[in-house]
SERO-4910 file (N, C-alpha, C, O; in steps of 0.05 Angstrom, whole numbers):
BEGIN
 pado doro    nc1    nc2    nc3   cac1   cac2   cac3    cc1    cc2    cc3    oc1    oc2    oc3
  Unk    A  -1892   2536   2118  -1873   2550   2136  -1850   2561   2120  -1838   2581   2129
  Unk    A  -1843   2552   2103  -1821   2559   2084  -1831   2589   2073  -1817   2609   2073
  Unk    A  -1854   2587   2064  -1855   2617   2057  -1847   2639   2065  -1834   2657   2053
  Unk    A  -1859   2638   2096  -1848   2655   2111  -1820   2663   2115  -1815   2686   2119
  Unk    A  -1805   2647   2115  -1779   2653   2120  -1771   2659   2091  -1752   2675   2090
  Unk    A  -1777   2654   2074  -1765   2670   2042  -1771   2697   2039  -1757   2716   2031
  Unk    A  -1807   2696   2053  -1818   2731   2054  -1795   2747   2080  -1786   2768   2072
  Unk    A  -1787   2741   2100  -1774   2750   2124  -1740   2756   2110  -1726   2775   2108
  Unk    A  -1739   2741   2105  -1708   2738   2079  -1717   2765   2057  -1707   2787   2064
  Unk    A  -1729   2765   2041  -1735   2786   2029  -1734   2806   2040  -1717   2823   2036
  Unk    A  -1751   2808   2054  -1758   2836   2074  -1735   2852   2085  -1730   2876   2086
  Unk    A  -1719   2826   2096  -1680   2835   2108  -1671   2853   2089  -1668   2877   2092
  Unk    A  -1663   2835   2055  -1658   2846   2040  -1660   2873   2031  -1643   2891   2027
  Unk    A  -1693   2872   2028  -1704   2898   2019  -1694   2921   2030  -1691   2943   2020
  Unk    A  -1689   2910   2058  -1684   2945   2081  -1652   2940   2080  -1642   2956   2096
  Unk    A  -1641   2932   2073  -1616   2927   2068  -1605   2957   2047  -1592   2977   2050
  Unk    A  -1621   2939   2025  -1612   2955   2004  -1627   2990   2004  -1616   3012   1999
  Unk    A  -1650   2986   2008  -1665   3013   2019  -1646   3032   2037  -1643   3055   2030
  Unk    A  -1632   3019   2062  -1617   3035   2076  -1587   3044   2054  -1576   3066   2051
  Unk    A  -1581   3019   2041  -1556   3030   2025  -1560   3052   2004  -1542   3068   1999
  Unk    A  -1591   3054   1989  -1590   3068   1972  -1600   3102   1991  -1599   3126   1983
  Unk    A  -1603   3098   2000  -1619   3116   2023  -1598   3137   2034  -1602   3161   2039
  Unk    A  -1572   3119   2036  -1547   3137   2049  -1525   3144   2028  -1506   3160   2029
  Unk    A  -1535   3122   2005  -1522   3143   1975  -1531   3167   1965  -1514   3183   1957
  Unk    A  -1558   3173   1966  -1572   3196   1960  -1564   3218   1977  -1560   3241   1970
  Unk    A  -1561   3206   2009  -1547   3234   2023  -1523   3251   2010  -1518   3275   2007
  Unk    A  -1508   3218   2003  -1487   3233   2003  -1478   3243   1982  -1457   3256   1981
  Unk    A  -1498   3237   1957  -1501   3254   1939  -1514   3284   1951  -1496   3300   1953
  Unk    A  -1534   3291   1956  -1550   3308   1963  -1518   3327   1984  -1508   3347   1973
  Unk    A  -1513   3323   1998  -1494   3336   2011  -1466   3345   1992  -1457   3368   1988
  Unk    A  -1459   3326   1984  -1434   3338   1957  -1447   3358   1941  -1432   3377   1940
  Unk    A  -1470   3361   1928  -1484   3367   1904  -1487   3399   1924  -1480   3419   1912
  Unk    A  -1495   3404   1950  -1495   3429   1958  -1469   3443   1964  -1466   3467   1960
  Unk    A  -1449   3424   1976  -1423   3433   1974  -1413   3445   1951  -1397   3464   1950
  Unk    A  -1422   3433   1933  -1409   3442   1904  -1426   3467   1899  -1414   3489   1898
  Unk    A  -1454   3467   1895  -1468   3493   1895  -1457   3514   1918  -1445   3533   1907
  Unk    A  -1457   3516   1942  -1442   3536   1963  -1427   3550   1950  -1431   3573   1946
  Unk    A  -1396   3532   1938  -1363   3537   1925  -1374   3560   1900  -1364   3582   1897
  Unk    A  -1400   3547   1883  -1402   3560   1860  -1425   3581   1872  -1440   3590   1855
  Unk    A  -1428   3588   1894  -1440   3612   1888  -1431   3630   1907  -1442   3652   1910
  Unk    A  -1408   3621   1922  -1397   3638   1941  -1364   3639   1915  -1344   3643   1929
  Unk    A  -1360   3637   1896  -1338   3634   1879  -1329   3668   1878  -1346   3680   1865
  Unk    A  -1314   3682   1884  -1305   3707   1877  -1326   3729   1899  -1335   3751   1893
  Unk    A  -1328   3713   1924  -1345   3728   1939  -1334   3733   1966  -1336   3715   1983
  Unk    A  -1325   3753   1972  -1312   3765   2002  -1334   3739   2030  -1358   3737   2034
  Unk    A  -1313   3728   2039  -1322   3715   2063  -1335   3723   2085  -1352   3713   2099
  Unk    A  -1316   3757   2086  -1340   3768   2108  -1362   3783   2099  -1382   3782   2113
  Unk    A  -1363   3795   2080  -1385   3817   2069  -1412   3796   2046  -1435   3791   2043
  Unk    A  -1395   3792   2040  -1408   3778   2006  -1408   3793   1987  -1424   3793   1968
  Unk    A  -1394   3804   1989  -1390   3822   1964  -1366   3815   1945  -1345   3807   1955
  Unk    A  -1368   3818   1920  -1346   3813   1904  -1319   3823   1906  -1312   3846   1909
  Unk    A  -1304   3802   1902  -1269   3800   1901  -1264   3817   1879  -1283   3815   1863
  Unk    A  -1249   3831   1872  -1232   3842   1850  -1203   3834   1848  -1186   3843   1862
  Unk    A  -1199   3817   1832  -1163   3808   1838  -1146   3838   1826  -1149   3852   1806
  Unk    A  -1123   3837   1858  -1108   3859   1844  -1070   3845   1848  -1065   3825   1862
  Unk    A  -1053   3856   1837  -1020   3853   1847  -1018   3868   1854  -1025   3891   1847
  Unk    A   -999   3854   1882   -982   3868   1902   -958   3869   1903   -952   3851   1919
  Unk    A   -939   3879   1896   -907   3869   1897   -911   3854   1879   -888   3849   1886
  Unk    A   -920   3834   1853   -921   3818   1845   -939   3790   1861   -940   3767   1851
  Unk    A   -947   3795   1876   -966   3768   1888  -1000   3775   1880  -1013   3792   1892
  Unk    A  -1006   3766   1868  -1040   3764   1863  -1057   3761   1890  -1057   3738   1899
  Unk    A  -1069   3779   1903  -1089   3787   1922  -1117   3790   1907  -1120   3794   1883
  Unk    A  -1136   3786   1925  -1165   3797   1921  -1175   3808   1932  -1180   3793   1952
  Unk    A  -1186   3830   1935  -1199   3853   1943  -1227   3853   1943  -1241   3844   1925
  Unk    A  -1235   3863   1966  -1270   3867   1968  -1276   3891   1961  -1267   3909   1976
  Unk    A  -1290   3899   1940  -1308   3922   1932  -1320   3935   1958  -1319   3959   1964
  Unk    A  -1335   3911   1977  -1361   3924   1994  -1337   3938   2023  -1337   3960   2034
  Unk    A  -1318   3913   2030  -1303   3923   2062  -1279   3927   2055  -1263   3931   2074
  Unk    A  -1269   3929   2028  -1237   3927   2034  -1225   3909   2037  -1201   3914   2032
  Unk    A  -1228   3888   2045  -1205   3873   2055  -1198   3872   2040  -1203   3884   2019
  Unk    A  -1173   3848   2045  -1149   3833   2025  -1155   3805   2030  -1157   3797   2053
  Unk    A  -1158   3788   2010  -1150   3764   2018  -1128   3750   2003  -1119   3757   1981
  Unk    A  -1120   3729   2017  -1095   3717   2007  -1104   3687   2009  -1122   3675   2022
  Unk    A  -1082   3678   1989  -1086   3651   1979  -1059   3643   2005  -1047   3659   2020
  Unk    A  -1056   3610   2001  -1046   3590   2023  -1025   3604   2020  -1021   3616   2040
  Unk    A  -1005   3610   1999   -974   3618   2000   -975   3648   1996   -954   3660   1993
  Unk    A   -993   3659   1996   -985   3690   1992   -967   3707   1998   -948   3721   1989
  Unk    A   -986   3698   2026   -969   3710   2061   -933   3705   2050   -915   3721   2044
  Unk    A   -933   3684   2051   -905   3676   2047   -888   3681   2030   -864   3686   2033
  Unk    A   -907   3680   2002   -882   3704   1982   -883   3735   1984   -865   3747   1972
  Unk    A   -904   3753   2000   -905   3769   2003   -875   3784   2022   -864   3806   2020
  Unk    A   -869   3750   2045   -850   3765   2050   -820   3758   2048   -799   3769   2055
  Unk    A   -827   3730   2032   -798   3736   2020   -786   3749   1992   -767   3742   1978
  Unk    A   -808   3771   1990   -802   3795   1961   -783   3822   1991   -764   3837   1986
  Unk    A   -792   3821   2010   -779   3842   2031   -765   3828   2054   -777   3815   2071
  Unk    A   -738   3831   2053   -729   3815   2073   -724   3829   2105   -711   3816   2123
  Unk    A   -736   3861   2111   -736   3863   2134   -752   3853   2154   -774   3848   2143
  Unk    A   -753   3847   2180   -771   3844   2191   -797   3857   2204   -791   3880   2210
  Unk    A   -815   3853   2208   -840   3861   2217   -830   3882   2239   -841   3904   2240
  Unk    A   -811   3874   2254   -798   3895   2282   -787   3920   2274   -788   3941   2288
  Unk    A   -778   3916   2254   -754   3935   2237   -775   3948   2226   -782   3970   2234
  Unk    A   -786   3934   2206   -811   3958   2191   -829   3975   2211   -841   3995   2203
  Unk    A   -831   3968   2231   -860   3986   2249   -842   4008   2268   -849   4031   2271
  Unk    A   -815   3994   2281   -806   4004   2300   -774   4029   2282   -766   4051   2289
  Unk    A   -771   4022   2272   -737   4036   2257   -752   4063   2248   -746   4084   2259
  Unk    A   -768   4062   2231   -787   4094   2225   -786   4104   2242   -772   4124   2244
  Unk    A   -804   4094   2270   -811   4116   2287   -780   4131   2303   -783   4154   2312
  Unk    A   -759   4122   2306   -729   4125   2316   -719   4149   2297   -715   4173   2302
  Unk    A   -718   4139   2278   -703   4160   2246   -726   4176   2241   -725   4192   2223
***
């Protein structure tokens, strides 16, 4: 009778560690594509897929899509873009059309 319960003990084990190694591999397997995605979408327009060209603006580093044009901007761009011009967005669109 003892056997049994050493083989049943084992067996726990086994799926134990099976499940642990089982959900390491995911989560290898899931990082390992994340990282591939980053490196193959690296210098690649979000909406088009077409390649970035870095250009300066005022002094702030932008990147440019070859295929649509856009612009993209990094986290602080926006923000030094506008404190290089201190009028406001109201003033710039609306004071032209007046004068």
């Amino acid at each position: 009778m003892g056997d049994i319960w050493e083989e049943r003990k084992k067996a726990l084990e086994n799926e134990y560690f099976y499940r642990i190694e089982k959900e390491k591999i995911e989560k290898l397997k899931e990082s390992a594509k994340e990282q591939l995605t980053r490196e193959l979408c690296k210098n690649r327009c979000p909406k088009c897929g077409e390649t970035l060209t870095p250009m300066i603006f005022r002094g702030v580093p932008l990147d440019k899509c070859t295929g649509c044009s856009g612009v993209w901007m990094g986290p602080r761009d926006l923000q030094a873009l506008a404190e290089k011009d201190h009028r406001t967005w109201f003033e710039k669109w609306f004071k032209d059309e007046e004068g």
